[in-house]
N, C-alpha and C positions, 0 to 999 in steps of 0.2 A: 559412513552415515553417522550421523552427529546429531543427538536429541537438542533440540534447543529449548528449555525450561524454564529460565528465568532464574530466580532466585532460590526455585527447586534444586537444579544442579550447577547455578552459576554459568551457564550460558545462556547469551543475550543475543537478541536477534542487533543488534547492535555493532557485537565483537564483530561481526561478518565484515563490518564497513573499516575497522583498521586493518583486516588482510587483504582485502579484494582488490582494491585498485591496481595493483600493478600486472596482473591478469584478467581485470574486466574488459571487455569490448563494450559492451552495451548495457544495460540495465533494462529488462524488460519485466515492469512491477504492474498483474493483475489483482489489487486489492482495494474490496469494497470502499471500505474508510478510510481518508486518509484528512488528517486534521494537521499533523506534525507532519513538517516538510526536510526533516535532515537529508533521508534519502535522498532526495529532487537535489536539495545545498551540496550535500559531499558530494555526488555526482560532476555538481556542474565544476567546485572546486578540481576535480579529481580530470577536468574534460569528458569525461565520459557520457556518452550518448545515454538517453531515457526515453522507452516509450513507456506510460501509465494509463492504465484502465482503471475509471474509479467509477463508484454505483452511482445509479441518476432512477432516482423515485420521488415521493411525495415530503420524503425529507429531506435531512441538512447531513449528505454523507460525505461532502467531500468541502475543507474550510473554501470559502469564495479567493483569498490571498493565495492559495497553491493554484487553481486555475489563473488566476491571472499570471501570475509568474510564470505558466506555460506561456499564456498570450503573449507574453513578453518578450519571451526565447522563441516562440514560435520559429520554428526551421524546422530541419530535418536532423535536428539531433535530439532536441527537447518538442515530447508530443504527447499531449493529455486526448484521452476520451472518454467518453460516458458510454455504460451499458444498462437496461432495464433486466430485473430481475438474474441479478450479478450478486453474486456473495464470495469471490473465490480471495483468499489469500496465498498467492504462488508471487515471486521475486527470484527472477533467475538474474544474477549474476553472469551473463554470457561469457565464458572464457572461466569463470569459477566456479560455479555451483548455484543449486537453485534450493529455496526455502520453500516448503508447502508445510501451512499449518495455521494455525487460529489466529494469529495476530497481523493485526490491522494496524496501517500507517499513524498510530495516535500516541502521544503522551503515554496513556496509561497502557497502551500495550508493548513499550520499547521499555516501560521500568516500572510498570506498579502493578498490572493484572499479571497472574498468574496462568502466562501462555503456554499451548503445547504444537511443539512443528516437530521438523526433521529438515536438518542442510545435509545434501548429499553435494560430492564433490563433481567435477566434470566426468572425471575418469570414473566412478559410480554411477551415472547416468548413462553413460557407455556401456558399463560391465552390466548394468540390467536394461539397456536397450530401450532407454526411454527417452531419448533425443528426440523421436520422431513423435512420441505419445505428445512429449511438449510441444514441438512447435506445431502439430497439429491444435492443441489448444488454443495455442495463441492463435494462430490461423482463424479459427472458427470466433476468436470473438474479433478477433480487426474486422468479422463480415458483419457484424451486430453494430458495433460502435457507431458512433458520430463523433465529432469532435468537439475541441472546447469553441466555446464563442464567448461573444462578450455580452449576449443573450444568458446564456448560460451562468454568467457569473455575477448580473443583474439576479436572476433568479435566485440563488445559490444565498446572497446577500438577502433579497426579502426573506426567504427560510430562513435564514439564522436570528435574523431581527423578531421571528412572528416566535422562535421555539423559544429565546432569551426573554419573551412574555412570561412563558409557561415555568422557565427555569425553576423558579421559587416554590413553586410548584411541587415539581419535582423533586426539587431539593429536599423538599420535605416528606415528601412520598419515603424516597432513599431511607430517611433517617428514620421515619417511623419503621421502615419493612428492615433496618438492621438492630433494630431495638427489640425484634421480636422474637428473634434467633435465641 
């Protein structure tokens, strides 16, 4: 087991992607947010199959450019879906190892926030018998999901147009709530 911290201890949820590939089978990524598409790109670089679960609520959690890009690959290698009331960040590496921990498919979570997980190897998901815990996981949300459409990433797109209203906004929100500290 291996703490992945970030700039805490120098490991990145990132380093995973220059060891995995020559032991991945598949990539099956349950996480809420995903904005940054490296995973989906090395994957497909890599041929490596992807199925991804990303959250589908009232916001703008998943960029509308990574559902299409599923639309795109649509097959049986590359398969996006949406879940309601989803927050999990799990990314198993099938055939390597799987990540559970706080960080979400985005920019600032692959090099700027200060995330906290744990990559456990195969052979550690074996020695504590959690093979089964996981693919029962995933099991139970492919029974929730739907999939991507081109509905979907209409949608996806009005969200981000209505929040980049607000942005300024918030922008400014941010900078008065870290001036306060």
């Amino acid at each position: 087991m291996k703490p992945i911290l970030g700039e805490i201890n120098g490991e990145y949820l990132e380093d995973i992607l220059h060891v995995a590939a020559d032991q991945t089978e598949t990539v099956w990524a349950a996480v809420a947010y995903a904005t940054d598409d490296r995973l989906f790109k090395w994957a497909y670089k890599k041929n490596i199959p992807v199925k991804f679960w990303g959250r589908w609520d009232a916001g703008y959690c998943v960029r509308p450019e990574i559902a299409q890009w599923f639309i795109n690959r649509r097959n049986a290698n590359y398969q996006c879906f949406f879940l309601t009331h989803y927050h999990p960040k799990v990314i198993w590496w099938r055939g390597f190892g799987v990540y559970f921990g706080s960080a979400n498919l985005t920019d600032a979570a692959w090099y700027g926030n200060v995330e906290a997980g744990v990559f456990l190897t195969e052979d550690e998901i074996d020695e504590q018998e959690m093979r089964g815990t996981l693919e029962h996981f995933f099991s139970k949300i492919r029974e929730h999901a739907f999939p991507v459409s081109t509905e979907i990433v209409k949608e996806l797109e009005r969200r981000r147009s209505r929040d980049s209203t607000n942005k300024k906004q918030a922008e400014d929100d941010n900078r008065a709530f870290a001036t306060k500290g």
